[in-house]
MITILO-474741 format. One line per 8 residues: number of its first residue (from 1); their letters; for each residue x, y, z of N, C-alpha, C. Coordinates in Angstrom, 3 decimals. Layout:
NUM = A = X:Y:Z:X:Y:Z:X:Y:Z ~ ...
//
This chain:
1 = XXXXXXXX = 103.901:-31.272:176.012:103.381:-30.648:177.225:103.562:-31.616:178.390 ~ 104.045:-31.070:179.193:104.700:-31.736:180.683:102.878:-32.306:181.405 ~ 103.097:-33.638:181.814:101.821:-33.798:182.726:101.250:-33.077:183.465 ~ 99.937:-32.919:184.183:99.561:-31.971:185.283:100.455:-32.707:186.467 ~ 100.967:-31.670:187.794:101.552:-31.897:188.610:100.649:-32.677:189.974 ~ 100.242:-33.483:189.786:98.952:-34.073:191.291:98.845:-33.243:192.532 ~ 99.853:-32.957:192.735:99.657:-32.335:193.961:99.177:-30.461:193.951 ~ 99.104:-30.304:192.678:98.624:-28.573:192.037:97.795:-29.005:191.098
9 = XXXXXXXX = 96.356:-28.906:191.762:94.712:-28.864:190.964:94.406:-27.058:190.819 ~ 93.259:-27.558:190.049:92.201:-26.365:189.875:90.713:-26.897:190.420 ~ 90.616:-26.245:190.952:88.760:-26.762:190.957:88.009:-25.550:190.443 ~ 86.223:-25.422:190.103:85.327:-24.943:190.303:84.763:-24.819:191.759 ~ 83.951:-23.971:192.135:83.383:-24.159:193.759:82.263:-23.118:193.197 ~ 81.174:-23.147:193.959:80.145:-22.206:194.027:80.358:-21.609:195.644 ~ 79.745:-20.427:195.960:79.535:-19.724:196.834:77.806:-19.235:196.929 ~ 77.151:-19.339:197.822:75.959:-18.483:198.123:75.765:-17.309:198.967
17 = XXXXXXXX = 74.711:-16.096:198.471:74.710:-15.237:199.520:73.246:-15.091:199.268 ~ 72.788:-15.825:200.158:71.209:-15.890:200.461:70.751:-14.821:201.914 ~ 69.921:-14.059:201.249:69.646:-12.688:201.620:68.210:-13.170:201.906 ~ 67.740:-12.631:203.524:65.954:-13.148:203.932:65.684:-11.550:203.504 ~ 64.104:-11.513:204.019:63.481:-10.294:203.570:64.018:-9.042:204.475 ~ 64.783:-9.155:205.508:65.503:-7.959:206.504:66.831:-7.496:205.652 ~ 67.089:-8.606:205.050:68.882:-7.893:204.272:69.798:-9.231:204.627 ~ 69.184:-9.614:206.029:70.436:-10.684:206.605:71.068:-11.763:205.834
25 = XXXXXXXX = 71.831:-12.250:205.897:72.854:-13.175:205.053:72.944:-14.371:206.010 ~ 72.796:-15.105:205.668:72.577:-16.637:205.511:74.244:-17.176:205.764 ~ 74.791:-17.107:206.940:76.223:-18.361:207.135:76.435:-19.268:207.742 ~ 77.443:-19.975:207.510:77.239:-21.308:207.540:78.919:-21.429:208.559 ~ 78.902:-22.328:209.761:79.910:-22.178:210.937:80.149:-23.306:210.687 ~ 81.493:-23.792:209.672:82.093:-25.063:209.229:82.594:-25.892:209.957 ~ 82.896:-27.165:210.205:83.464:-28.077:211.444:84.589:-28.269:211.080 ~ 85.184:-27.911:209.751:86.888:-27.479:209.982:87.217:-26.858:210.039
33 = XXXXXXXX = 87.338:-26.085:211.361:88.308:-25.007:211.868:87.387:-23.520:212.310 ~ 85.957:-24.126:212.232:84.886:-23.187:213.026:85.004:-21.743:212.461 ~ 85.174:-21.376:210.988:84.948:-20.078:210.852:83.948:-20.354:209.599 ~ 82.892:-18.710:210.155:81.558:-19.170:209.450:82.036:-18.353:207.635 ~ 81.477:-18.729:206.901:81.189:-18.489:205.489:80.215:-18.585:204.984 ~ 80.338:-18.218:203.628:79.062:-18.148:202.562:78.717:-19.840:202.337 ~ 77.832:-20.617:202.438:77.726:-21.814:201.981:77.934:-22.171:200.640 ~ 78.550:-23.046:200.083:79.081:-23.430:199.034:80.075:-24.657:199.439
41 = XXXXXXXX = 80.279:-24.786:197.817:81.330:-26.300:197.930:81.184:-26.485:196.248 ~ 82.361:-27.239:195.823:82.874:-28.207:194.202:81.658:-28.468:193.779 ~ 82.005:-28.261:192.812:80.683:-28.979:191.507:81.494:-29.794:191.248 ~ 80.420:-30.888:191.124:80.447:-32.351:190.969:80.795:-33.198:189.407 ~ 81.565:-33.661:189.125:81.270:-33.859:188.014:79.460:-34.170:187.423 ~ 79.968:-34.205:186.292:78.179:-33.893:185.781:77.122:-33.209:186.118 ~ 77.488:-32.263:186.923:76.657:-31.330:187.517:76.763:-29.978:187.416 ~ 75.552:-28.938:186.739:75.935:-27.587:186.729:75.777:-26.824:187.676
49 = XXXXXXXX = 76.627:-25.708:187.774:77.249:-24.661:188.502:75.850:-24.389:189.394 ~ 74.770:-24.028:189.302:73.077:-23.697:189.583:73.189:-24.531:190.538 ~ 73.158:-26.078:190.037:72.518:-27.129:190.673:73.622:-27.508:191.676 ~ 74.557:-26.993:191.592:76.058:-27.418:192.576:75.552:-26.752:194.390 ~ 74.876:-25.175:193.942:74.929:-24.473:194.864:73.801:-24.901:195.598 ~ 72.496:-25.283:194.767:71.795:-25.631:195.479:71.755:-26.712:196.358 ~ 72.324:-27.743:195.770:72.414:-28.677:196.808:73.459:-28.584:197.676 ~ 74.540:-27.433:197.551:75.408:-27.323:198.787:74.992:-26.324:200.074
57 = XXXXXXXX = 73.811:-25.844:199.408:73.126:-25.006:200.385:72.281:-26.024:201.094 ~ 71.370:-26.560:200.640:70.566:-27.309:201.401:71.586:-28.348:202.191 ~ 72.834:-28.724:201.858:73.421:-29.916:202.704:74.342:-29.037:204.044 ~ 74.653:-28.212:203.812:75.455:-27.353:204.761:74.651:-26.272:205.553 ~ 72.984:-26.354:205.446:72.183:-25.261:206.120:71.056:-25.666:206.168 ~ 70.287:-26.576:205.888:69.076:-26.952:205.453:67.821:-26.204:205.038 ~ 68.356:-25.178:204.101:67.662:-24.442:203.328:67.222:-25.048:202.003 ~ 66.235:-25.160:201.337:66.379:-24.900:200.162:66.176:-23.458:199.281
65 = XXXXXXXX = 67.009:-23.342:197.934:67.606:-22.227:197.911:67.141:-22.016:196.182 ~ 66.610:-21.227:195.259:66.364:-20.859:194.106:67.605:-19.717:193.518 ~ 68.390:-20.256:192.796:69.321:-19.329:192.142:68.733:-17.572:191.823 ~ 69.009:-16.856:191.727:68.413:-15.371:191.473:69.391:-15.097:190.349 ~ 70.846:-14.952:190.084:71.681:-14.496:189.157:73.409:-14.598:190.013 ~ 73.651:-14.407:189.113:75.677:-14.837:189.423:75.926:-13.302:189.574 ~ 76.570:-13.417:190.713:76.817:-12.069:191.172:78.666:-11.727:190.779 ~ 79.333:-13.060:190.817:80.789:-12.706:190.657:81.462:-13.868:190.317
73 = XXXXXXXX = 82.369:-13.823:189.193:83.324:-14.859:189.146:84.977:-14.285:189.982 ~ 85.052:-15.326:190.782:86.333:-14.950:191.672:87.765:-15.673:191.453 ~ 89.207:-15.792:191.031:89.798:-16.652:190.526:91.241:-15.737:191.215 ~ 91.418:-14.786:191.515:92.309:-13.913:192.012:93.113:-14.790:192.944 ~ 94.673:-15.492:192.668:95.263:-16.541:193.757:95.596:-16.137:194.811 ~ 95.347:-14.494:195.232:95.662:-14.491:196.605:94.253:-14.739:197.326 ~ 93.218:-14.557:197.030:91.980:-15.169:197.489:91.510:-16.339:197.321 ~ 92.083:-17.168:196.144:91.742:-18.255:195.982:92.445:-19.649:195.601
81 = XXXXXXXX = 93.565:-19.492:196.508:94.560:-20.532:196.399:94.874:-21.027:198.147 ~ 94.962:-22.804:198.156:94.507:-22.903:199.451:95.893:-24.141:199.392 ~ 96.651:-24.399:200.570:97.268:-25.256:200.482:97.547:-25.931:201.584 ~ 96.581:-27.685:201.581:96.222:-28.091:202.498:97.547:-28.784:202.939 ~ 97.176:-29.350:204.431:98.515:-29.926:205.014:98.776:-31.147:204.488 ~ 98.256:-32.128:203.847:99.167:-32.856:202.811:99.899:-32.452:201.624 ~ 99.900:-30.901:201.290:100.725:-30.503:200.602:99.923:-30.287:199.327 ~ 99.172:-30.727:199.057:98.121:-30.261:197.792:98.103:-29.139:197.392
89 = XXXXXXXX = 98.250:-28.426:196.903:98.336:-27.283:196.343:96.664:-26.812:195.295 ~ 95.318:-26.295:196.000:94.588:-26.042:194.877:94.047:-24.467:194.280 ~ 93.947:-24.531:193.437:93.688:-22.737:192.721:92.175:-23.330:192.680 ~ 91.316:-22.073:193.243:89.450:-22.086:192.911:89.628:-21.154:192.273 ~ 88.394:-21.586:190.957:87.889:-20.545:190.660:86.358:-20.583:191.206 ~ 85.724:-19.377:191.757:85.058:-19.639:192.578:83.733:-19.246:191.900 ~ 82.424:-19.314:191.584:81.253:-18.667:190.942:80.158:-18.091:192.323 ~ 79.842:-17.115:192.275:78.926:-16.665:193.178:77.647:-16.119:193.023
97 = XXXXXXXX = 77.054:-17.211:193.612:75.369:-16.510:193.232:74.711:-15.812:194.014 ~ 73.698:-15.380:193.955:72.855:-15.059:194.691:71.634:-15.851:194.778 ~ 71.102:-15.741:195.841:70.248:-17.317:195.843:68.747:-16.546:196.479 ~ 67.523:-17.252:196.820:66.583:-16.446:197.850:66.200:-17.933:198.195 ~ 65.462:-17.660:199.077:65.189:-18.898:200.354:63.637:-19.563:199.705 ~ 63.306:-20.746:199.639:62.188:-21.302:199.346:61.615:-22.113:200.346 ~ 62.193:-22.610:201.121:62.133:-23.655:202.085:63.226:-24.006:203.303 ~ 62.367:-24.663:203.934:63.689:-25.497:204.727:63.331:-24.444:206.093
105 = XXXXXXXX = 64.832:-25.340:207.097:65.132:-24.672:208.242:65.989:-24.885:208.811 ~ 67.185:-24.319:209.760:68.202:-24.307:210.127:68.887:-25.491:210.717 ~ 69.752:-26.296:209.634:69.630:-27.874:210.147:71.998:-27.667:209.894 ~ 71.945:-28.462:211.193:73.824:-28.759:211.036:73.732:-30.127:210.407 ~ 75.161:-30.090:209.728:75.246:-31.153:208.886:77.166:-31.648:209.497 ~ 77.196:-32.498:208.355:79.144:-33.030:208.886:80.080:-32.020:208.057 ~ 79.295:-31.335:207.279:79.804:-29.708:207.302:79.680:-28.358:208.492 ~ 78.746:-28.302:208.958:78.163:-27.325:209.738:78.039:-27.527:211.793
113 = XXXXXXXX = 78.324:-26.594:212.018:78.486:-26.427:213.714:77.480:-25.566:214.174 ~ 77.302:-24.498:212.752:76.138:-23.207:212.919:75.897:-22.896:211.974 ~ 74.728:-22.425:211.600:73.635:-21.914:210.540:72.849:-20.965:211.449 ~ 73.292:-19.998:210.463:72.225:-18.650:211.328:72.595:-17.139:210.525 ~ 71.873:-16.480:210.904:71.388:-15.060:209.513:71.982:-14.120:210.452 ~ 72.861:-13.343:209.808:73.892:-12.060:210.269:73.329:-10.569:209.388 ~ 73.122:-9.526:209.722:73.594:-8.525:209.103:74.781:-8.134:208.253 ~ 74.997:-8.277:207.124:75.938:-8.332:206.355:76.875:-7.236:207.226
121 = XXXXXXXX = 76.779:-5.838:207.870:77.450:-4.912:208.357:77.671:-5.488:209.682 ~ 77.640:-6.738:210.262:77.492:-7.186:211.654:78.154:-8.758:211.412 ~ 78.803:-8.861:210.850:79.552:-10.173:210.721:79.850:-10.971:212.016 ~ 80.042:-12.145:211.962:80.580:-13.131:213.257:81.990:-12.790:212.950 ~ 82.255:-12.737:214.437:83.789:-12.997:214.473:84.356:-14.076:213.829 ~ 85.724:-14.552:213.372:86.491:-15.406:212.754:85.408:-16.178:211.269 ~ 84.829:-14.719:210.908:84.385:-14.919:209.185:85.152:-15.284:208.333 ~ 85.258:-16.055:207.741:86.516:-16.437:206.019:86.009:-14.958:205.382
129 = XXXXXXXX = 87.486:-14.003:205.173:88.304:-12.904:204.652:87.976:-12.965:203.460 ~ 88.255:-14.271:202.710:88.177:-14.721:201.477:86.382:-14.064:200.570 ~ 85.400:-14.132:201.973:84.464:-13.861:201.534:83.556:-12.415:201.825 ~ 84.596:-12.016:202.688:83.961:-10.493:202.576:83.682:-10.047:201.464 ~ 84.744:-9.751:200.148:84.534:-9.013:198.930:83.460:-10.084:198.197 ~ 82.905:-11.245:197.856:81.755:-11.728:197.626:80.374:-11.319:198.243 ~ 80.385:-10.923:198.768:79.303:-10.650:199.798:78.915:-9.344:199.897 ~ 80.532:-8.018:199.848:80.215:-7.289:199.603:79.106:-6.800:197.976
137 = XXXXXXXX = 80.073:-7.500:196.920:79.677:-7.436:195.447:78.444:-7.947:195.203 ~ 77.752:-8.966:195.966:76.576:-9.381:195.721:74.968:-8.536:196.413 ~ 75.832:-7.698:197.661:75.222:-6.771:197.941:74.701:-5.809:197.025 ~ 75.706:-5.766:196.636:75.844:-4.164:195.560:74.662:-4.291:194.229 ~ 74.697:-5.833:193.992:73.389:-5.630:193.476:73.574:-4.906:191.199 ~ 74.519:-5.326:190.941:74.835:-4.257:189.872:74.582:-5.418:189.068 ~ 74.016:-4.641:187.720:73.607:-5.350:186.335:74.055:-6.256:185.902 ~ 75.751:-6.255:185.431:76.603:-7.275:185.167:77.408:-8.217:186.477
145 = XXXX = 77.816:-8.920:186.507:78.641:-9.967:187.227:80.192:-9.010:187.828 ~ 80.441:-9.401:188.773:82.227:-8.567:188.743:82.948:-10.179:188.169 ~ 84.353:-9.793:187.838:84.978:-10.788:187.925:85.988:-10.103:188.702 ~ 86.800:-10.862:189.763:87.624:-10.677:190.434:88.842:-11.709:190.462
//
């Protein structure tokens, strides 16, 4: 078997869609390249998928955040293949939870430009595409997980 190629990874990533008591969704206005998303980021080595999201919620929003259930595993490469300008090549597979709010309050980080609660049907302009169908599916609220 031929080595892995360095410049073509895989990662894990979590995604959140933290929902307040109105419906609104919880996004997060990134400082690379200013389009808002679901908060999330890589699990860490030694660290599980749960505990990944939570602390990428609280570092990118200053929420703290209680897992509720996995709403979707996402791995589909036209949604989840990103290829940065050093040429890196990476495939996510992405896990998506659903989270509810315990604490905290709307804090920017060296991730974040904006933190602030949208109507899922009322999105910010220049939203990551990538995360409409997460957001939609976690809406939806259904028994089992999608995988996409």
């Amino acid at each position: 078997m031929p080595a892995p190629d360095p410049k073509r990874l895989r990662r894990a990533v979590t995604c959140a869609v933290v929902l307040n008591d109105t419906g609104q969704v919880l996004l997060q206005q990134r400082t690379d390249g200013g389009r808002w998303n679901l908060p999330g980021g890589a699990i860490e080595v030694g660290e599980r998928a749960d505990q990944t999201i939570v602390r990428e919620v609280l570092e990118e929003t200053g929420y703290t955040v209680e897992v509720v259930r996995l709403s979707g595993i996402y791995s589909d490469p036209a949604q989840t293949t990103v290829t940065y300008p050093g040429g890196d090549v990476v495939a996510y597979v992405a896990l998506c939870f659903v989270c509810k709010v315990l604490g905290g309050a709307p804090a920017l980080s060296s991730e974040s430009v904006g933190v602030d609660w949208f109507d899922p049907d009322r999105l910010p302009g220049h939203f990551y595409a990538g995360h409409v169908v997460r957001l939609r599916d976690a809406i939806e609220a259904r028994a089992s997980s999608f995988f996409r």
